[in-house]
C-alpha positions as a Markdown table, in Angstrom:
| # | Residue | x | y | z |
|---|---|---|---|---|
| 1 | Unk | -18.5 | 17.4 | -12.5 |
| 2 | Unk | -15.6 | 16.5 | -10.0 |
| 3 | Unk | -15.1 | 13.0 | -9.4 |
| 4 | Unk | -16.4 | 12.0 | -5.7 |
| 5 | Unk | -12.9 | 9.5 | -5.7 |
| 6 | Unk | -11.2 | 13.0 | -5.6 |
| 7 | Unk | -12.9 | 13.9 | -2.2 |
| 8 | Unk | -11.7 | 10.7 | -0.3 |
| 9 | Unk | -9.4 | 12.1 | 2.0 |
| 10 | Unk | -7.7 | 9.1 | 4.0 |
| 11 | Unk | -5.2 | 7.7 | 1.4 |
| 12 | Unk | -5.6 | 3.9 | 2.1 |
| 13 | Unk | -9.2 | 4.5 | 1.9 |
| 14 | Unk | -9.2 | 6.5 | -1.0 |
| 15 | Unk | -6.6 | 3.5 | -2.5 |
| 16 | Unk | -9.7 | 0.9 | -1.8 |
| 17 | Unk | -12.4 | 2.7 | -3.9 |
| 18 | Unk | -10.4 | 3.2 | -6.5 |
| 19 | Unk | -9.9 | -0.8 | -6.7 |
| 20 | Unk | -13.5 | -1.3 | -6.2 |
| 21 | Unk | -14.3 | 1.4 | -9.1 |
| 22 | Unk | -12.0 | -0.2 | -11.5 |
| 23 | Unk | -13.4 | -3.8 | -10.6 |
| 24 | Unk | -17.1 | -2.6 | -10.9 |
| 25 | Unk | -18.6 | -4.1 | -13.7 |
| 26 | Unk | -21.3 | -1.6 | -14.2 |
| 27 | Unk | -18.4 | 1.9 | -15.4 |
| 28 | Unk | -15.3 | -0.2 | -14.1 |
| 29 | Unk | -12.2 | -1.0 | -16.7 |
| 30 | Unk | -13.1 | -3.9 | -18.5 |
| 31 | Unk | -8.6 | -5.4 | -17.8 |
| 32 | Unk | -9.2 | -4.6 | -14.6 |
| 33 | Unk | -12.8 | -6.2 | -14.7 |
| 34 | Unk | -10.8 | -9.3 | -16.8 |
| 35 | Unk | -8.2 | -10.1 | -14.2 |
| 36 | Unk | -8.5 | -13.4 | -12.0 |
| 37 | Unk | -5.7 | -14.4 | -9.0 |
| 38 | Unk | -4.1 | -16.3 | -11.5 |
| 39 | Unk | -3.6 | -13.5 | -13.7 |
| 40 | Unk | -2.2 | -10.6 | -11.5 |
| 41 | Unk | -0.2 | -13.5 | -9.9 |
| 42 | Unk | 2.7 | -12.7 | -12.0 |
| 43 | Unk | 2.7 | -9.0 | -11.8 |
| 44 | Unk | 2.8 | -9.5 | -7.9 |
| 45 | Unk | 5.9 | -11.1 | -8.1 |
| 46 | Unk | 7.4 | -8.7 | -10.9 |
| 47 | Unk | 6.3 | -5.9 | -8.2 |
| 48 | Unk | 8.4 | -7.5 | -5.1 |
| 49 | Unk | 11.7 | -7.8 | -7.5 |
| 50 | Unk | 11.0 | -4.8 | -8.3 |
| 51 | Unk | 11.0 | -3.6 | -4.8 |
| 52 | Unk | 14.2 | -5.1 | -4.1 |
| 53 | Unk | 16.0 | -3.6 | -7.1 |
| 54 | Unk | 15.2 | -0.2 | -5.6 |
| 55 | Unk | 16.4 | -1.2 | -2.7 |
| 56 | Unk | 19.8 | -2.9 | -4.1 |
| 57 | Unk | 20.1 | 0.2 | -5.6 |
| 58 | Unk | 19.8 | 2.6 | -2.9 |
| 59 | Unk | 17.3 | 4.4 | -4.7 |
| 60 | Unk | 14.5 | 6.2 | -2.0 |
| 61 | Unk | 12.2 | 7.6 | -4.2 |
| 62 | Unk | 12.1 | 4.8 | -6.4 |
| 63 | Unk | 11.4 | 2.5 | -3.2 |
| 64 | Unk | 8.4 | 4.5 | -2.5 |
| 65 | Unk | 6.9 | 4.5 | -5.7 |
| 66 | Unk | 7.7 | 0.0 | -6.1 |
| 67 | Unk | 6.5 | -0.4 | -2.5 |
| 68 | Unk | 2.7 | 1.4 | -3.8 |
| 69 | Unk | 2.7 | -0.9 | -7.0 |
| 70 | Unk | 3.4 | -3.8 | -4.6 |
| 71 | Unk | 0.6 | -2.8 | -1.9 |
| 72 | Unk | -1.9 | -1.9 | -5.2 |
| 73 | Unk | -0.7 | -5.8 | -6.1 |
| 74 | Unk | -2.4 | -6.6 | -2.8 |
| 75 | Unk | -5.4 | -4.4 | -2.8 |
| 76 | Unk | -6.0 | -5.6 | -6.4 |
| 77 | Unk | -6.1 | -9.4 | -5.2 |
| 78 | Unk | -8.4 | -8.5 | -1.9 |
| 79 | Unk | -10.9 | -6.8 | -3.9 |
| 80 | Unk | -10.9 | -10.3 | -6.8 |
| 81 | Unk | -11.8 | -12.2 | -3.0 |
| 82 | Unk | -14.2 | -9.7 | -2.4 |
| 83 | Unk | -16.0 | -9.9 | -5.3 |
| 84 | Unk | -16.3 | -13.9 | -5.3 |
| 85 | Unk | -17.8 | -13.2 | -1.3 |
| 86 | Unk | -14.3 | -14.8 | 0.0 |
| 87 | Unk | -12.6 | -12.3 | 2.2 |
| 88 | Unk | -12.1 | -8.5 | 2.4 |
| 89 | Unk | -8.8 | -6.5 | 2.4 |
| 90 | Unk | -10.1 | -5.7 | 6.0 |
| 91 | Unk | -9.4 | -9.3 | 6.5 |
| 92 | Unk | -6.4 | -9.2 | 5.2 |
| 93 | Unk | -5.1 | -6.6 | 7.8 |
| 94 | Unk | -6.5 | -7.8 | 10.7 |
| 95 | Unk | -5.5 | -11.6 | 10.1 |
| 96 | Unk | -1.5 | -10.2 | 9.2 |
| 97 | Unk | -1.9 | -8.4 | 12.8 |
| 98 | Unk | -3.3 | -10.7 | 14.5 |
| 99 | Unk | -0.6 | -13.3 | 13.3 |
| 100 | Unk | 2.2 | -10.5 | 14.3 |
| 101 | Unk | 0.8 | -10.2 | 17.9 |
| 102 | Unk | 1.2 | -14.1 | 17.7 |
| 103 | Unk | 4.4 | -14.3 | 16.6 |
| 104 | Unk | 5.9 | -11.7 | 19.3 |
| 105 | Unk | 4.7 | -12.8 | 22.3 |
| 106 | Unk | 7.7 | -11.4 | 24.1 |
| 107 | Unk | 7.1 | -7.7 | 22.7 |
| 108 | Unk | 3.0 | -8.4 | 22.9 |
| 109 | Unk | 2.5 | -10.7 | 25.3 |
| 110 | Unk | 4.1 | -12.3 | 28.8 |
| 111 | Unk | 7.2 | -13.4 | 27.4 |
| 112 | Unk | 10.7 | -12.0 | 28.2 |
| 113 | Unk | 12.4 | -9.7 | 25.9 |
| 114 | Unk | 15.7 | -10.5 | 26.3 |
| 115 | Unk | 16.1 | -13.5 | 24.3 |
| 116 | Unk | 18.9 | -13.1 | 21.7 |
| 117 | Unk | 17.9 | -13.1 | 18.0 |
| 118 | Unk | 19.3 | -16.6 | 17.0 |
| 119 | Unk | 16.3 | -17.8 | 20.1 |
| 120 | Unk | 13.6 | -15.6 | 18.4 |
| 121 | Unk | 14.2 | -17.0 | 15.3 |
| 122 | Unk | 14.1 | -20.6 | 16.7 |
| 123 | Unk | 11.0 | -20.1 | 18.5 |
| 124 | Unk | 9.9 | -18.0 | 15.2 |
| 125 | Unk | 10.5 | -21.6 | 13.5 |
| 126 | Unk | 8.3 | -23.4 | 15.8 |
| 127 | Unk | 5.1 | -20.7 | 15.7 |
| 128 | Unk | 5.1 | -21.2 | 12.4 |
| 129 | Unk | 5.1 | -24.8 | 12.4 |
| 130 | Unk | 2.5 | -24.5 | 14.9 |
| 131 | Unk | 0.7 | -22.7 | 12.0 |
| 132 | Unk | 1.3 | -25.2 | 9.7 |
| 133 | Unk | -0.1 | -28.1 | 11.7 |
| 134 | Unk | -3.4 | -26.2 | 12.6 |
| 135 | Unk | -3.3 | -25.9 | 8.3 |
| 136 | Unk | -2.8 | -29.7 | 8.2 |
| 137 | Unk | 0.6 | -29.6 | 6.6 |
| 138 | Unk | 2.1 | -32.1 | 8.6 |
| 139 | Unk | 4.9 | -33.3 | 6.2 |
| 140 | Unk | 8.2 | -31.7 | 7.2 |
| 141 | Unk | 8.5 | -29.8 | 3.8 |
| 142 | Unk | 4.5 | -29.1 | 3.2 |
| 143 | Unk | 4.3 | -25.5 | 3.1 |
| 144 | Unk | 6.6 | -24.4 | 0.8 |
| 145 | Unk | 5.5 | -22.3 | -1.8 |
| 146 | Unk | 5.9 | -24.0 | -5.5 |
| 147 | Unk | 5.9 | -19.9 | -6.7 |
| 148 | Unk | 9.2 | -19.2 | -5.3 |
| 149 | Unk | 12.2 | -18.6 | -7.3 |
| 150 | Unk | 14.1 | -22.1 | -7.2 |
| 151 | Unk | 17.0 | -21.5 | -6.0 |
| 152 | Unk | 15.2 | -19.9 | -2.8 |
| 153 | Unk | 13.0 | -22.6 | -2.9 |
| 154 | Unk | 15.9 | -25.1 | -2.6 |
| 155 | Unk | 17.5 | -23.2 | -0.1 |
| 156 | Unk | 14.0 | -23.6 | 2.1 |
| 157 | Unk | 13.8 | -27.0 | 1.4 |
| 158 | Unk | 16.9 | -28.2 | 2.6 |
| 159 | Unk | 16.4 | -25.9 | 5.5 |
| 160 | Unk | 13.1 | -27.5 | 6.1 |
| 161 | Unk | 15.1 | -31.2 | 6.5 |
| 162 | Unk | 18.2 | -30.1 | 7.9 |
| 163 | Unk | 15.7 | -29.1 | 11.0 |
| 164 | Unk | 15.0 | -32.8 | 11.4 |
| 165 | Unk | 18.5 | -34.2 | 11.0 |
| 166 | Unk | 18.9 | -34.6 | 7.3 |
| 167 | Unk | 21.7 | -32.6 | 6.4 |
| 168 | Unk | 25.5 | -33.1 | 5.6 |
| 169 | Unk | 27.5 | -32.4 | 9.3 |
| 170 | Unk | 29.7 | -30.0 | 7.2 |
| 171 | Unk | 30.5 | -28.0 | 4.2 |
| 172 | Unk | 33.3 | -30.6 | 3.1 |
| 173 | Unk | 30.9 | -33.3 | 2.8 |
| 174 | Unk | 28.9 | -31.2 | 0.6 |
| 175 | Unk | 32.1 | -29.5 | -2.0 |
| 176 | Unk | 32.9 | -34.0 | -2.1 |
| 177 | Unk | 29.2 | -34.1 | -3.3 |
| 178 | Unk | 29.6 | -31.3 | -6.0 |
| 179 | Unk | 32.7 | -32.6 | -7.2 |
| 180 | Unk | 31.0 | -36.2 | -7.8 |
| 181 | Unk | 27.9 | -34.6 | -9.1 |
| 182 | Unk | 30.2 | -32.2 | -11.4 |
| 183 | Unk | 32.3 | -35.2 | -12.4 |
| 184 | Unk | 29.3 | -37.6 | -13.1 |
| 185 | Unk | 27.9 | -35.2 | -15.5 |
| 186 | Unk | 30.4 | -34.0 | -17.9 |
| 187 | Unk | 32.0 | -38.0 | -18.2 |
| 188 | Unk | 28.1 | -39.0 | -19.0 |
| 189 | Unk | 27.2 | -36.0 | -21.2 |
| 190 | Unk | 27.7 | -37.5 | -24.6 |
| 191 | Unk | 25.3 | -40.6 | -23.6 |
| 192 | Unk | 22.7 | -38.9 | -21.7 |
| 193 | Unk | 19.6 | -38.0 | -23.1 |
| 194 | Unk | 18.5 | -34.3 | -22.9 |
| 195 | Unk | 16.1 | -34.9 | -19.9 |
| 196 | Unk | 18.8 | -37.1 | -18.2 |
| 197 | Unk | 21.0 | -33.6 | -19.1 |
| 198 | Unk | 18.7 | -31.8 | -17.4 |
| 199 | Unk | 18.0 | -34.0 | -14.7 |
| 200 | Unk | 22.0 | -34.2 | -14.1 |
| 201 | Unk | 22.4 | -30.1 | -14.0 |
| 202 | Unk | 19.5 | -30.0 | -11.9 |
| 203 | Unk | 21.3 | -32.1 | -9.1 |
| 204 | Unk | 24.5 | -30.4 | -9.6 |
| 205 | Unk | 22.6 | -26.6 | -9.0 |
| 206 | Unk | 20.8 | -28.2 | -5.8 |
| 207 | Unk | 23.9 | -29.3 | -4.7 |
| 208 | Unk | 25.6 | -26.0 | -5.0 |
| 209 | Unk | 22.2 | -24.4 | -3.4 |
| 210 | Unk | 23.0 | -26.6 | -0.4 |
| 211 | Unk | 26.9 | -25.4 | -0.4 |
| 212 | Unk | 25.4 | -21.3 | 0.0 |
| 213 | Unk | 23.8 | -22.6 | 2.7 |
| 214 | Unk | 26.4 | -24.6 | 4.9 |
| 215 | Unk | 28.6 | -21.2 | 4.1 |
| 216 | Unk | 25.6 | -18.7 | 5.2 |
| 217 | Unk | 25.1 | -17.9 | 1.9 |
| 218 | Unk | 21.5 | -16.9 | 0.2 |
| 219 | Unk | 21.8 | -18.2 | -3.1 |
| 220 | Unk | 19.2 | -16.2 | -4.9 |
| 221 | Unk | 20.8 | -13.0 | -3.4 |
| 222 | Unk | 24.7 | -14.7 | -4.2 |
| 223 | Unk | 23.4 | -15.2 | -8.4 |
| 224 | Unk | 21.8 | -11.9 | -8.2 |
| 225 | Unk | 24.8 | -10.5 | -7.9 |
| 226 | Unk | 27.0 | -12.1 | -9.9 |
| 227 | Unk | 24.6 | -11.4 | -12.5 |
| 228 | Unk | 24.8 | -7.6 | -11.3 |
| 229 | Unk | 28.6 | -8.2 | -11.8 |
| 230 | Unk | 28.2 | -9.7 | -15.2 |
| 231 | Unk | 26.5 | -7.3 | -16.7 |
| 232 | Unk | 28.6 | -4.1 | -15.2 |
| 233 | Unk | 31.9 | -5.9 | -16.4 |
| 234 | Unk | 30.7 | -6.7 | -20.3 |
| 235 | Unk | 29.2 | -3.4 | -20.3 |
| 236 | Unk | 32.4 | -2.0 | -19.6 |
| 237 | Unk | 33.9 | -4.5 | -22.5 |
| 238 | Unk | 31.6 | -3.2 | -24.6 |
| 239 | Unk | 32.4 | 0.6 | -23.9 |
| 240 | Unk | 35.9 | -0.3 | -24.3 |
| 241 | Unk | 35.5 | -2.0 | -27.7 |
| 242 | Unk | 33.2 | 1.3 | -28.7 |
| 243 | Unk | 35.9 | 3.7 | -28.1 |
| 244 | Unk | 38.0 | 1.7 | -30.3 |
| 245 | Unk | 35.6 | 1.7 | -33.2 |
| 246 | Unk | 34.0 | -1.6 | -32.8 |
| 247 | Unk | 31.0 | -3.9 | -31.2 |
| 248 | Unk | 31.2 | -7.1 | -29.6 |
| 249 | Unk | 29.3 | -8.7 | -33.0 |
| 250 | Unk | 32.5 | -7.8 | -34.9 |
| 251 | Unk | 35.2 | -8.9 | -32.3 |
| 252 | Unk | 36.8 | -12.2 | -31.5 |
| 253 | Unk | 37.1 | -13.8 | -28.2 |
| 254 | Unk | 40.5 | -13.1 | -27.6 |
| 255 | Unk | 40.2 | -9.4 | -28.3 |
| 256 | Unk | 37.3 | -9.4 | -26.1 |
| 257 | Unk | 38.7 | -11.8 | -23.5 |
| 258 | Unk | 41.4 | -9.7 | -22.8 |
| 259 | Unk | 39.4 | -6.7 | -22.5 |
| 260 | Unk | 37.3 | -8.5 | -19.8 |
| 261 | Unk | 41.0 | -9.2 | -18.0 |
| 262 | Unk | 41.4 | -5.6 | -17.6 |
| 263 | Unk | 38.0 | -4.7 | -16.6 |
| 264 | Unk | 38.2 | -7.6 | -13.9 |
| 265 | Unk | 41.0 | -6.3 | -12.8 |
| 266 | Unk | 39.7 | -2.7 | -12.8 |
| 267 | Unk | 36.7 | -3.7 | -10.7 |
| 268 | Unk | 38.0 | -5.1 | -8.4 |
| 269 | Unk | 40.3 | -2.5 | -7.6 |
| 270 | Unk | 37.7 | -0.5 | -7.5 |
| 271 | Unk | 38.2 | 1.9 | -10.4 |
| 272 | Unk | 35.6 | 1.0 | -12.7 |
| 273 | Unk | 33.0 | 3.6 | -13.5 |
């Protein structure tokens, strides 16, 4: 006998059911049945890197398929609320467009349209600190997720109290900084303890977050791809040292060394397959 899910027509509808199905414990699938917020958590943040790899890479039906996984990520953690009487995914929609409608008073509401970006994004700012009051976060940096990566959530902090004042005037003062930091670290490292270590590099990274961001840099997005750029450059070592008969376990430095030279220079000329 045909499944009834098959005869669901609207897709987002027919999405739904099939969440509810899976999560019903009478015939549902007891993983799916298992699963708590905490423990999809990390495949809903695998899902959004996952989105922007497709993205990074251009790649259209690859983007479609990651932004599904992503939406099931949120389907999946309206039906959990659901089931424990919280909310509904029907909530979910209508309190994301009702915040929209808030947040874009001049296309929704009253408001001219004709302010420049740089003034939406200031009076972006203070909605959401409006929405962070009526929350009850009332320190300047309450609010900011503890989930997010940490160099982004660095980046958010400092934005947070640069808002209020507390900032370096200029990029100078900051490269002064990581030069002390940087200096303070490697003349200590021999009679620091590892947590000190740590503690130490820690500073230095925040540091060099707060650098990216007096330069308009992102910093997540600047190590992503130098990381990119890592890996396409030793692969390319690595291809070299397998046409000549070898592997990177069975070469020196200086052999491989000089092959990364040549592939540096190769990239950035632009002739690197």
């Amino acid at each position: 006998m045909r499944d009834p899910i098959f005869e669901v027509t609207e897709p987002m509808e027919q999405l739904l059911e099939i969440m509810r199905r899976l999560r019903d414990p009478a015939g549902g699938c007891p993983w799916d049945i298992a699963q708590t917020f905490d423990t999809i958590a990390p495949y809903t943040i695998e899902e959004a890197y996952e989105v922007e790899d497709a993205i990074a890479r251009g790649d259209m039906g690859d983007l479609k398929s990651e932004l599904g996984d992503l939406l099931f990520q949120s389907v999946f953690h309206a039906q959990i609320a659901a089931d424990q009487g919280a909310f509904t995914f029907e909530d979910v929609v209508r309190a994301i467009a009702d915040k929209m409608i808030e947040r874009h008073p001049h296309v929704f509401g009253d408001q001219s349209n004709d302010k420049s970006p740089q003034q939406q994004t200031v009076d972006w700012e203070h909605q959401k600190a409006g929405e962070r009051a009526r929350r009850g976060e009332l320190r300047v940096l309450d609010g900011v997720a503890l989930g997010l990566p940490a160099l982004m959530r660095a980046q958010k902090l400092q934005k947070r109290a640069a808002r209020v004042g507390f900032d370096w005037p200029d990029a100078g003062h900051v490269v002064d900084k990581i030069a002390e930091e940087a200096g303070e670290l490697v003349e200590a490292r021999d009679q620091l303890t590892q947590a000190e270590v740590i503690e130490e590099y820690g500073d230095l990274m925040f540091v060099m977050v707060n650098l990216g961001r007096h330069l308009g840099v992102e910093a997540e997005e600047a190590l992503r791809a130098a990381n990119a750029k890592f890996q396409r450059r030793f692969n390319a070592v690595e291809d070299r040292l397998k046409a000549m008969g070898k592997a990177p376990s069975d070469s020196d430095l200086a052999q491989m060394d000089a092959l990364w030279t040549e592939v540096k220079r190769a990239d950035k000329a632009g002739e690197l397959g």
